[in-house]
C-alpha positions as CSV (number, residue, x, y, z in Angstrom):
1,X,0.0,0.0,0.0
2,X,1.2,3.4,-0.9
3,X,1.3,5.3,2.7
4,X,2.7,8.4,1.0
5,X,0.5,8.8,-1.8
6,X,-3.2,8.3,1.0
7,X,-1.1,10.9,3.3
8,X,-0.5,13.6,0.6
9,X,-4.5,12.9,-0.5
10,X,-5.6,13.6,2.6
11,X,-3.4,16.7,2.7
12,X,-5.4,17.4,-0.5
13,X,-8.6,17.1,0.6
14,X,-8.0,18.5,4.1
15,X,-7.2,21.9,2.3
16,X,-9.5,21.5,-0.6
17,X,-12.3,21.5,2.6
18,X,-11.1,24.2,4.2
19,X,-11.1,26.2,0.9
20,X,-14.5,25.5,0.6
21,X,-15.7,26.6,3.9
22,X,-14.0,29.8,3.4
23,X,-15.2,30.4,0.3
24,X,-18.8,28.9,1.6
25,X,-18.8,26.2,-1.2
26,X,-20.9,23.6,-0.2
27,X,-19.3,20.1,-0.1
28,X,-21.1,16.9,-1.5
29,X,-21.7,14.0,0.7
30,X,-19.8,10.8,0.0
31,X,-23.7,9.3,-0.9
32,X,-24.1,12.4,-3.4
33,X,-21.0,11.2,-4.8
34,X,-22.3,8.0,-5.0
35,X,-25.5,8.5,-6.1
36,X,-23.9,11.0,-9.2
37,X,-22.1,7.7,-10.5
38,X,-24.6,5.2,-9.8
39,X,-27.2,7.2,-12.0
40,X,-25.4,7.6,-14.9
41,X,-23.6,4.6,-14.9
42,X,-27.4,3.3,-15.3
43,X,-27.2,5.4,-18.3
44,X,-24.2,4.1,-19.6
45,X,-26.0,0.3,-19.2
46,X,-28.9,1.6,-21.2
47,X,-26.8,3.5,-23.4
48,X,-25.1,0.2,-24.5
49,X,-28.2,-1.6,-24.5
50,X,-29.6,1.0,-26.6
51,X,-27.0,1.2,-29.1
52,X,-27.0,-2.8,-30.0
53,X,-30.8,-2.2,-30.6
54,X,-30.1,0.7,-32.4
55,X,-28.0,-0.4,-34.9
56,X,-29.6,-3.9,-35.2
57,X,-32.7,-1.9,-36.6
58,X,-30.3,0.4,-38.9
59,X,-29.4,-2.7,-40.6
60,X,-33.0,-4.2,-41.3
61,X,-33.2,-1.5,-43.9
62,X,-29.8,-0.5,-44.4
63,X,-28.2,2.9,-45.9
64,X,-25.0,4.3,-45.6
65,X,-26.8,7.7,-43.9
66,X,-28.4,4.7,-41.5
67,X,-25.8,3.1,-40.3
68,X,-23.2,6.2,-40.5
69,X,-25.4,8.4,-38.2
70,X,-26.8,5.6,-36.4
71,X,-23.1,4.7,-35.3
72,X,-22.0,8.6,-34.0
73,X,-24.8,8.8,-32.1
74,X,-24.3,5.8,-30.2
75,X,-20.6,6.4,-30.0
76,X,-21.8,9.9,-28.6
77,X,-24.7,8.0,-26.1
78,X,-22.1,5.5,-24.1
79,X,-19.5,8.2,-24.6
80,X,-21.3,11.1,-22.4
81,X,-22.7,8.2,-20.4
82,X,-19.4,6.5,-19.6
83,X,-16.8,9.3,-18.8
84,X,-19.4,10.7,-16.5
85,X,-19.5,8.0,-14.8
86,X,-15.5,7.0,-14.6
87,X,-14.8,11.1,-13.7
88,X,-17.6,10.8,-10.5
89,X,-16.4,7.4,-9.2
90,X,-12.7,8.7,-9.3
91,X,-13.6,12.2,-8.5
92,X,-11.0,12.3,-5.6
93,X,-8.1,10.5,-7.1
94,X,-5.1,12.0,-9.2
95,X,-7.1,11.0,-12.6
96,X,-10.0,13.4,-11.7
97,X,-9.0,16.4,-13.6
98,X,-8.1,14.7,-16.7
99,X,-11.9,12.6,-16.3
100,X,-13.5,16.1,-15.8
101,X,-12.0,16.7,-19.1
102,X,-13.4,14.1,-20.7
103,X,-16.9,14.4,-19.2
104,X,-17.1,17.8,-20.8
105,X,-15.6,17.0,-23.9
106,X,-18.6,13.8,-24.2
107,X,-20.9,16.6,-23.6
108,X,-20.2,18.3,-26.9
109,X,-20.0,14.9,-28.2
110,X,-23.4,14.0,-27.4
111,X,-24.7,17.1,-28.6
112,X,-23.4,17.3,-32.0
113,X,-24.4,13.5,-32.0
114,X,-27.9,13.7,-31.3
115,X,-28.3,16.0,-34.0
116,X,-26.8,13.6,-37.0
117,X,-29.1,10.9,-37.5
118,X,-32.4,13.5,-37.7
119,X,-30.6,16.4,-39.9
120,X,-28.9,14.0,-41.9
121,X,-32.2,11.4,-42.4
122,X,-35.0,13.9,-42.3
123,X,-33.9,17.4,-43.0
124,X,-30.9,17.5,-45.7
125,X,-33.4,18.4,-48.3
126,X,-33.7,21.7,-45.9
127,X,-31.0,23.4,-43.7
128,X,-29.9,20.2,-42.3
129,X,-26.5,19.8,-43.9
130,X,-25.6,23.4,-42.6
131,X,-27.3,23.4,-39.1
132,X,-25.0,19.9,-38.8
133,X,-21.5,21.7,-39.9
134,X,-22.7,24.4,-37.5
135,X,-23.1,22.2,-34.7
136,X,-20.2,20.0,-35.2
137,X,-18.0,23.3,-35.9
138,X,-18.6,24.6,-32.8
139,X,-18.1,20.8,-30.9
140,X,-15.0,20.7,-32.3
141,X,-14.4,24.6,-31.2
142,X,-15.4,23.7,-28.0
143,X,-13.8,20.5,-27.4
144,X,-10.4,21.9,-27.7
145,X,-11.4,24.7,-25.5
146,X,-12.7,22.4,-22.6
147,X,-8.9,20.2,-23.6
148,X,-6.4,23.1,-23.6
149,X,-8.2,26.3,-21.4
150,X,-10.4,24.4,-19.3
151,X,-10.9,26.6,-16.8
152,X,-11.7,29.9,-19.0
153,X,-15.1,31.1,-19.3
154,X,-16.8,28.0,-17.8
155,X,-19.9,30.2,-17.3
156,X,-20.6,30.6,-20.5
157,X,-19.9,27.3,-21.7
158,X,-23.4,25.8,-19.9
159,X,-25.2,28.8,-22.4
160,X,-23.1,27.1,-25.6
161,X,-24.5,24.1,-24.4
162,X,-28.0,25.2,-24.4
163,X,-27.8,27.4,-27.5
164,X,-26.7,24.3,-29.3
165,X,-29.3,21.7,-28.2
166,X,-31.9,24.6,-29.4
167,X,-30.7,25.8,-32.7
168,X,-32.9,23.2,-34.5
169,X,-35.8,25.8,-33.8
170,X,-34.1,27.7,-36.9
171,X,-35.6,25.2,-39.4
172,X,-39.1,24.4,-36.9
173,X,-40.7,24.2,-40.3
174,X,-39.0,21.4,-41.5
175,X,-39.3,20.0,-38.4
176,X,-42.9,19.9,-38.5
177,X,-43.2,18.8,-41.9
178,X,-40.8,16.1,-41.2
179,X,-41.5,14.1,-38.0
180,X,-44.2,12.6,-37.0
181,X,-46.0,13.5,-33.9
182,X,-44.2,11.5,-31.5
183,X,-41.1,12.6,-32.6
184,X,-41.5,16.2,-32.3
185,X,-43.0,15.7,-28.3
186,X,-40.4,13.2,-27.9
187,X,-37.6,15.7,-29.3
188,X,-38.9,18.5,-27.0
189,X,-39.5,16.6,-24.2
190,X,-36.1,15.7,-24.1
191,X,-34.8,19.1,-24.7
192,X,-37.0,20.6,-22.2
193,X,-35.6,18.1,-19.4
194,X,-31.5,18.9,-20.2
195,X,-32.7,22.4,-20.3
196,X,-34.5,21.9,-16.8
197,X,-31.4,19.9,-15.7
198,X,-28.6,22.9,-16.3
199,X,-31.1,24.8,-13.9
200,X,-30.3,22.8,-11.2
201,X,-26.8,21.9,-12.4
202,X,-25.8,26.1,-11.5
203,X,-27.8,25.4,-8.1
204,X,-24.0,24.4,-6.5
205,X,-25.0,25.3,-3.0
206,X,-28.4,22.9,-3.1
207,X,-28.0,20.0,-1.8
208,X,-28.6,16.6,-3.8
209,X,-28.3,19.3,-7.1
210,X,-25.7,17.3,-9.1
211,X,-27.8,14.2,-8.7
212,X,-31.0,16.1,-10.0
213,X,-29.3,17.2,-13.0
214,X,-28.0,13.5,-13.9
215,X,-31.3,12.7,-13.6
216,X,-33.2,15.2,-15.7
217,X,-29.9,14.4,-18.6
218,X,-30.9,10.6,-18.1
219,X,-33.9,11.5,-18.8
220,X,-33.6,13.6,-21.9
221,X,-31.5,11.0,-23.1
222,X,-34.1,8.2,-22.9
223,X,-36.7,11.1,-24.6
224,X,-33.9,11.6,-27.8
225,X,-33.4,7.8,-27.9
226,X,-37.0,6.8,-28.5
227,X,-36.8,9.6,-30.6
228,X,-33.9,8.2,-33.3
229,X,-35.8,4.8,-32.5
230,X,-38.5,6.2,-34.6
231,X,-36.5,7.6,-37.3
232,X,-34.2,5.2,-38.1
């Protein structure tokens, strides 16, 4: 056992806590901690689950678009799903700054993900081939923000976030003319809960807020997965 490295991370967290009660940051519970890897490493079970289903029914009717969209957003899905959960069950060990990384990094991921199998089956007759460069242009703009200036304007990255997951109002029409029914309320459902989730993700001095938002994005995941179940 390595007595030096558990003595220097107890040094850590001993004046990480005081830090925080200075600066009156609440501090999570070891069962919020728990409970903020337990619920999305649910989601990364049903994300995997969801993706073999997913691509199974690509392939009953298969097209490059299909299979090609059908694949990132998966790849996206476990992606989000699975360096959330890795970041919050090692979230005070050496590797936690690089996982935090990665967690926001999936985040632009899943974003620019979710929006390639319905621009690319349903609306590249409209704006859909340039709403998807949009959104992938500014994932990749954002990704290698959150990789080398991590902590610059992390404010304003939650409004990116948002701004991105709503740009698809800019072609509503086609939208409407394009889904069915279910699609659409499944679409905003989903859109309305991630939105509903950042609202509690700024809440840091609430207790049990972290949890809440993993929820509500669990949740807006399983709405944009029945979703692409129905399109594809």
């Amino acid at each position: 056992m390595n007595f030096h490295l558990i003595y220097n991370l107890n040094i850590y967290k001993s004046i990480n806590n005081i830090i925080c009660y200075i600066l009156e940051i609440r501090i999570e519970s070891n069962f919020e901690k728990k409970l903020n890897y337990q619920t999305h490493g649910f989601g990364f079970f049903l994300s995997v689950l969801g993706a073999f289903l997913l691509i199974n029914k690509s392939l009953i009717y298969p097209s490059d678009e299909k299979l090609f969209s059908s694949i990132i957003y998966c790849f996206s899905l476990i992606l989000m799903f699975s360096s959330s959960t890795l970041y919050h069950y090692f979230i005070d060990t050496k590797y936690s700054n690089l996982l935090q990384k990665v967690d926001h990094v999936s985040i632009y991921f899943l974003i620019a993900g979710s929006y390639t199998p319905p621009l690319i089956l349903k609306l590249g007759y409209s704006m859909g081939n340039e709403i998807l460069i949009i959104i992938w242009l500014i994932a990749v703009i954002g990704i290698i923000h959150k990789i080398f200036f991590f902590k610059y304007f992390e404010k304003a990255t939650l409004i990116i976030y948002l701004l991105m997951g709503w740009l698809i109002i800019i072609d509503f029409d086609a939208v409407l003319n394009s889904f069915s029914e279910k699609a659409i309320s499944l679409m905003v459902i989903g859109g309305i809960m991630y939105t509903i989730g950042t609202v509690f993700y700024s809440m840091d001095n609430m207790k049990y807020n972290h949890v809440i938002w993993h929820v509500f994005v669990l949740l807006g995941a399983i709405c944009h997965f029945l979703m692409m179940s129905l399109i594809i």
